[in-house]
C-alpha positions, -999 to +999 in steps of 0.1 A: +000+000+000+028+023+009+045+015-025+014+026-046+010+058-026+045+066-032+038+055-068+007+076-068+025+110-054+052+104-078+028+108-109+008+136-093+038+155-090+053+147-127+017+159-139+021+188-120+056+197-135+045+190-165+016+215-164+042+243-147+064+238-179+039+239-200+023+269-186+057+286-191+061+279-227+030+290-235+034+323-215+069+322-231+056+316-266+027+343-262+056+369-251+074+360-283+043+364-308+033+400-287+067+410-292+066+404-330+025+414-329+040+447-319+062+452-343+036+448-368+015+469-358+036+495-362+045+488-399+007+487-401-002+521-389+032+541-388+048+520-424+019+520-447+023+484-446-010+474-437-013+438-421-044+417-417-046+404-381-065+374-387-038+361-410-010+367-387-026+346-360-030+316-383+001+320-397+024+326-362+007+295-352+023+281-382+055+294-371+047+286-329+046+248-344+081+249-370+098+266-338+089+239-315+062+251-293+038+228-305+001+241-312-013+274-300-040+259-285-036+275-248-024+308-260-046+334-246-047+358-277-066+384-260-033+385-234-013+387-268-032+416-279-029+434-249+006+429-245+012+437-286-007+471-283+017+478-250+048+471-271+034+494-296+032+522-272+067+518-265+083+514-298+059+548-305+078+566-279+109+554-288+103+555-327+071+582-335+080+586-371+084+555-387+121+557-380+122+518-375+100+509-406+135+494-422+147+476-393+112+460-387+104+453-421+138+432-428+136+416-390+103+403-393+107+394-435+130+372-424+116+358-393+080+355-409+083+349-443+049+353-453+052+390-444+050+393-479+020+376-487-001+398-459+007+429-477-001+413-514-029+403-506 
């Protein structure tokens, strides 16, 4: 009996683990798409380079999977947003007239290489 309670604690805490990694990646991997979320926004409004947000969030769930974070299942996109629109605000401050429409349009071009395809079509 003492064996399978050991055994049994054993598993509740791998499960539990398990779940605190995986709560991590996904806050991880939502910090990495608001970061680049951000970025876009401001080629969007500050760039002329106007990007549709319903394709980037299919698509950076494409690249959440090639990069190894699995699906974007538990990503709380809403918490992306928020978090996007912050970063905005800051790269505004820093940047309030486009002066980082280069740098963000080669950075993300070659991190997302669909970047391309948003603005065609």
């Amino acid at each position: 009996m003492h064996k399978a309670m050991t055994l049994f604690t054993a598993i509740g805490l791998t499960v539990a683990m398990a779940a605190q990694a995986s709560d991590e990646r996904t806050a991880e991997l939502e910090a990495l798409l608001a970061d680049d979320a951000s970025k876009l926004i401001y080629l969007s409004r500050d760039c002329d380079m106007p990007i549709d947000a319903e394709k980037f969030k299919d698509l950076a769930a494409l690249k959440a999977m090639m990069e190894g974070y699995g699906n974007t299942d538990n990503v709380d996109w809403e918490k992306v947003t928020k978090m996007a629109h912050e970063g905005y605000g800051k790269i505004k401050v820093e940047a309030p007239v486009g002066e980082k429409c280069p740098e963000y349009k080669e950075q993300l071009g070659e991190k997302y290489e669909w970047l391309k395809d948003i603005n065609a079509g």
